[in-house]
N, C-alpha and C positions, 0 to 999 in steps of 0.2 A: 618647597620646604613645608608648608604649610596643611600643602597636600597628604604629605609624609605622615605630618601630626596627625593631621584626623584619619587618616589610617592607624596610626599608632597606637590612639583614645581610642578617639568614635567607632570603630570598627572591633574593638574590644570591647566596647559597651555593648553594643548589639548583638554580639554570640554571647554573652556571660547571659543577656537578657533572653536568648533562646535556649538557657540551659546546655550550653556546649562546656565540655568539662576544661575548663582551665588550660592544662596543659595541651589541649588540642587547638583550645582558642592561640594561643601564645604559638604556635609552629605554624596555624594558618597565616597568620594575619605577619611572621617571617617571610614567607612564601610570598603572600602577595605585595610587600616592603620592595624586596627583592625584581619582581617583575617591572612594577609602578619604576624604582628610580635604573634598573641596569636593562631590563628586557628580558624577556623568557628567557632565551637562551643562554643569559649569564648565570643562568642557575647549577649550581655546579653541583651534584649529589655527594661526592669526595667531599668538597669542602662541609657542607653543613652537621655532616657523618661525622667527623674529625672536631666539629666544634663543639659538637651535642658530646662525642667520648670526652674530650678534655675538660669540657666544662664539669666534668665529675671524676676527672682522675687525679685527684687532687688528696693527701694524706689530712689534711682538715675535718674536708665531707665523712671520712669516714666514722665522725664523728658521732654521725648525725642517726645511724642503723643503730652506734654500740647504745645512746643513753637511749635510745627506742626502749631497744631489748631490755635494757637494764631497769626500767622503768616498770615493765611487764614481770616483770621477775618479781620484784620487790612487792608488787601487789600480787601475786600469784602465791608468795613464802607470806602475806599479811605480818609483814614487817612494821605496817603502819600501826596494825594494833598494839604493838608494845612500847611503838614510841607514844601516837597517844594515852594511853593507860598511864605510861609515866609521869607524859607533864601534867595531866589531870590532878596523878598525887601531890605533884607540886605545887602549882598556882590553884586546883579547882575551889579551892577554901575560898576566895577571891569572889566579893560580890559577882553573879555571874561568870564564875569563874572558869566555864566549860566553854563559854565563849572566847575567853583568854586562851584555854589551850589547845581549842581550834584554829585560833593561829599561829602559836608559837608553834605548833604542831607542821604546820602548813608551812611555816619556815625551812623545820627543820626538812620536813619530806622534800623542798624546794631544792637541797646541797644533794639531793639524790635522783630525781628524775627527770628535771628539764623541764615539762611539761604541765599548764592549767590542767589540760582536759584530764593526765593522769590522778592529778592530786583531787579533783571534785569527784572522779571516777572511783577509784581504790580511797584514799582517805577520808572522803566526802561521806561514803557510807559509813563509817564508823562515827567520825564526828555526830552524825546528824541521827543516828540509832540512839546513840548516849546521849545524845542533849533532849531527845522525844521521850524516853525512858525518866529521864529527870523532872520531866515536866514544863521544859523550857517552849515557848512559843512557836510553831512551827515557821512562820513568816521570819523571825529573828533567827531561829537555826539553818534556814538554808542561805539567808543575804548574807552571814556572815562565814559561812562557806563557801558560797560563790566567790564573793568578795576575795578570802581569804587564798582562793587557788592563783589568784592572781599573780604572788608571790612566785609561782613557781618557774615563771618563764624570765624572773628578774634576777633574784640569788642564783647562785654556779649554781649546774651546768644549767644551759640554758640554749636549747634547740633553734629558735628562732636568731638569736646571738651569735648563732655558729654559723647559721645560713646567709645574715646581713655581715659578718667578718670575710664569710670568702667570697661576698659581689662587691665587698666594699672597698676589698684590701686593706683590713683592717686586724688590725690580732686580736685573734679569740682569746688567750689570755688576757687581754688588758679588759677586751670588754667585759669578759666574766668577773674579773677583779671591782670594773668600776660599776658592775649592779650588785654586790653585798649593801653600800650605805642607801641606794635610792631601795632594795629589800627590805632590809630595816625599817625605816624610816616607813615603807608602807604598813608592816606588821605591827611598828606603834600605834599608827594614826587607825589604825583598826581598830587596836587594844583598845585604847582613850573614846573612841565612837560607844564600845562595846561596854565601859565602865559607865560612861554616865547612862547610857541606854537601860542596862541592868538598875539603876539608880532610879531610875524616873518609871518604870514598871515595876520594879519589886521583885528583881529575878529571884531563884533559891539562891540560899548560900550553903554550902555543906562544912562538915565539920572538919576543921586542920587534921591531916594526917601526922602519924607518929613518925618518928624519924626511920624504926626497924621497918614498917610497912613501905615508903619509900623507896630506903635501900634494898629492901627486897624486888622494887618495880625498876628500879635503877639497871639491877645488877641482869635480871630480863632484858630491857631493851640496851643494854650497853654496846652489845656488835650492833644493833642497829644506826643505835646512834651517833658512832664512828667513823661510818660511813660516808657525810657530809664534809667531816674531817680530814678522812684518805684523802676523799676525791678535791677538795679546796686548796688542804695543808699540801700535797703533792703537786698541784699546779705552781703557786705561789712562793714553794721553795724551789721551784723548779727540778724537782725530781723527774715528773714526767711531763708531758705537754696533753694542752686538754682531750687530742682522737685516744692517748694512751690512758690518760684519767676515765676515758667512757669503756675501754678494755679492762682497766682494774673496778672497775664499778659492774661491768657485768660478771667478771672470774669471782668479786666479792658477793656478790648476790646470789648467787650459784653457791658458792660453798655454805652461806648460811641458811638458804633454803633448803637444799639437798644434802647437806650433811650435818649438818649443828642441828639446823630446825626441824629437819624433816618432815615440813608438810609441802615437800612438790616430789612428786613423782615422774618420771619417767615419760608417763602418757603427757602428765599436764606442761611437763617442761617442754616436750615435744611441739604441743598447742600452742606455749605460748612460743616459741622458735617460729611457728607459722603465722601467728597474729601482725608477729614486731618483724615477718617478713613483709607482709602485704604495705603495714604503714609505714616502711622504711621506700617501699617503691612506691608508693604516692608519692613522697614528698621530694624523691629525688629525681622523678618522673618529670614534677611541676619545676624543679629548678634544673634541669637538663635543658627545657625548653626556655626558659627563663632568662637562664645566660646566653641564650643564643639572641633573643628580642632584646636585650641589655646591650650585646653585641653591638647589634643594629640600629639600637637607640646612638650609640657614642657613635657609630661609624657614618651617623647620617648626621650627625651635631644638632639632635633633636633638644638634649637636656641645653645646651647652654640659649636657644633661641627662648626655652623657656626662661632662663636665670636674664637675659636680658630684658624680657618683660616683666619678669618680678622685678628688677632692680629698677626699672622705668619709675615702678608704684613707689617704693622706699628701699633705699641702701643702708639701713639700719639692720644688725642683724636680730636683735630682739624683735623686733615689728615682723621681719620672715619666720623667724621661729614660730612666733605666735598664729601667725596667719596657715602655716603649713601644719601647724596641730589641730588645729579647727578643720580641716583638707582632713587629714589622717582620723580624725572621730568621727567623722561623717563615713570614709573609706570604711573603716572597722566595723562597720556594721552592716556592708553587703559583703564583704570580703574575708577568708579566713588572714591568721596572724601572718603563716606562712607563703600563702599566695601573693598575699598587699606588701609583704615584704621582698619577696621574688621582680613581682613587677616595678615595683619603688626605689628599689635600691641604685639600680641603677640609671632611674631618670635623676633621683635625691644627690649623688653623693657629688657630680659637678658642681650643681649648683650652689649647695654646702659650704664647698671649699672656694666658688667665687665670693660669697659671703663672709668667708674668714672664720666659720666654724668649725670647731673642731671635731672631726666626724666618728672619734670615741666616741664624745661628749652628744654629737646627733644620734648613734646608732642606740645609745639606752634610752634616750626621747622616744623613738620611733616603736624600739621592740615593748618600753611600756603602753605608749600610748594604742598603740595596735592592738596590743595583749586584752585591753579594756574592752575592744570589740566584742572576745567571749564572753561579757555579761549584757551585751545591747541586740534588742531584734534588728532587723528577720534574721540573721545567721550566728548569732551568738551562739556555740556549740555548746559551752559551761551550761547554760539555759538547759539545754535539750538533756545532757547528761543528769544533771539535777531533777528535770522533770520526772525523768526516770526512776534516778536512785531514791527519790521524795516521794515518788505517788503524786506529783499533783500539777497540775494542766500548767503551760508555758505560761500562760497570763500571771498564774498566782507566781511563779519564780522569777516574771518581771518586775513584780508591784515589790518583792521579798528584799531583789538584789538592788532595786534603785537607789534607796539610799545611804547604803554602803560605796555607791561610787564617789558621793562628796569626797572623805577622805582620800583618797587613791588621785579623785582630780585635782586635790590640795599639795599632794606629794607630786606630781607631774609635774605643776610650774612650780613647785622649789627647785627643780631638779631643769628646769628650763633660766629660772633666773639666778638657779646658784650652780655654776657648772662645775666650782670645785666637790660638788659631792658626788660626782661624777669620777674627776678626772685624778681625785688627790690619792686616793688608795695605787691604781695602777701606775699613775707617774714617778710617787716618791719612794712608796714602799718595795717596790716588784723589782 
């Protein structure tokens, strides 16, 4: 058994460390599971073929391509510029008040794309042109951008959410429902970071808008802003289920880029159909391979020998929680969200459930605590995109984003010692 493990681990460690991609590490290290406990010859080609199809024939997964594409759209129509433009006219009055609608902004884009790296990528740019335009601090406009995309893998929809609901057995519905308050509740602890910050530098303050200039920025970004609203309001009343919410979020993005808005063409809608093809096969390439080492993890009872040695240390489930978030921030930062959650899931969720956790209530621990990965070296991707859209070397977008993370690590254990802010929205309301 033992043996098995460090096959399992240790032998993942060492191809990730020879830069083997992921999903090839995760089929190899199948392959040799497979010879070590049955013998070469029980290697059955049928069978693994049939594991790797099913583990993605699944009406869930297809989730996971529509808010890709839907996400590329909506930066492709620069949708995000009139949702920012707007909340600017509303809160930007607000001591440092472009910092405030950097993140309400980042909420709002959060009911729309799923995705950190989208929102630091397409909204990031805008946020961080108008806050350098303004005069605001370059170090403060991109930590609180960084910071700020954060939001996006937590508020509906939510890609990583989708991926841990179908290793989990877990409904995407509920979990999407139970990351709007730990959402929240980030976007605040932002705000409140960002008000006294403004407070103790001397940010600008500009002058309150009129109410007709408003409603005129209102009445602009209105279809955009609706948007968050289809795609949530429609889960939650149950109209539709969230693979069909990420179907009406790409037919809605379409129609208001290519028809209302008209700034995507033809060529570019084309481009972007081939972008959100390529990363829709990443991810589902890595979790193909993923559920089949998941497989193999239950079929050889590698998670529970683990859950026996954790419960040896302490059978309190606070103390495991704690100690497996400390495990996951350390994880997060050689690992993307999607991968750590691919490989994890299925060692996590036995173990979870010997602990008496509720594995809603674990899967929004996990997909935040991971998601903070994109702001920590060596592999923070948010990092890399920032350094980009910023102009300015990875070093300066660490020292920028650090301490934006206090808050976000504040919001993690409420949301680890308060499991109703989790669980209360999905269980009573839904």
């Amino acid at each position: 058994m033992f043996s098995l493990l460090a096959v399992f681990i240790g032998l993942l460690l060492v191809l990730m460390v020879f830069g083997i991609p992921i999903s090839y590490a995760l089929g190899m290290i199948s392959y040799v599971v497979i010879i070590i406990a049955s013998g070469i010859d029980k290697i059955s080609p049928e069978l693994i073929a049939n594991r790797l199809y099913y583990s993605l024939n699944s009406f869930p997964i297809l989730a996971i391509p529509l808010f890709i594409l839907a996400g590329q759209i909506m930066n492709e129509a620069k949708l995000t510029e009139k949702i920012f433009d707007f909340v600017n006219k509303c809160i930007g009055h607000i001591r440092g008040g472009l910092g405030h609608s950097n993140v309400v902004a980042s909420m709002i884009f959060a009911g729309m794309s799923g995705s950190a790296t989208a929102d630091a990528g397409g909204l990031g740019a805008v946020e961080l042109k108008a806050m350098n335009d303004a005069g605001y601090p370059k170090k403060f406009s991109v930590g609180i951008t960084g910071s700020s995309s954060m939001i996006g893998t937590i508020i509906p929809p939510s890609i990583p959410m989708i991926l841990y609901g179908v290793l989990a057995n877990v409904s995407i519905g509920k979990l999407f429902m139970g990351g709007l308050l730990p959402g929240i509740l980030m976007g605040l602890s932002l705000m409140i970071m960002a008000y006294f910050y403004s407070f103790r530098h001397s940010f600008p303050k500009k002058q309150k808008e009129c109410f007709s200039v408003i409603l005129d920025s209102f009445k602009k970004a209105f279809l955009s802003l609706i948007t968050p609203l289809i795609i949530i309001g429609g889960m939650w009343s149950g109209v539709f289920t969230p693979t069909e919410a990420g179907a009406t979020a790409v037919a809605y993005s379409i129609l208001l880029g290519v028809v209302i808005y008209r700034n995507i063409n033809l060529k570019s809608l084309w481009k972007v159909f081939k972008e959100s093809a390529k990363l829709s096969v990443q991810v589902l390439f890595i979790l193909s391979f993923g559920a089949f080492y998941g497989y193999l993890l239950i079929r050889y009872r590698i998670p529970m020998v683990i859950a026996e040695y954790i419960m040896s240390v302490s059978q309190n489930p606070l103390i495991f929680l704690l100690i497996i978030n400390i495990f996951f921030l350390i994880v997060g930062c050689f690992m993307s969200t999607v991968v750590s959650i691919t490989i994890l899931t299925p060692i996590m969720i036995p173990i979870v459930k010997a602990f008496g956790v509720d594995p809603l209530h674990f899967g929004i621990i996990m997909v935040l605590n991971l998601t903070l990965g994109n702001l920590t070296p060596p592999f923070g991707m948010v990092l890399y995109t920032l350094s980009s859209v910023a102009k300015m070397s990875v070093n300066e977008v660490i020292e920028s984003v650090t301490p934006f993370l206090i808050p976000l690590l504040v919001v993690l254990l409420l949301i680890i010692f308060f499991p109703k802010i989790v669980t209360f929205i999905p269980l009573y309301l839904m």
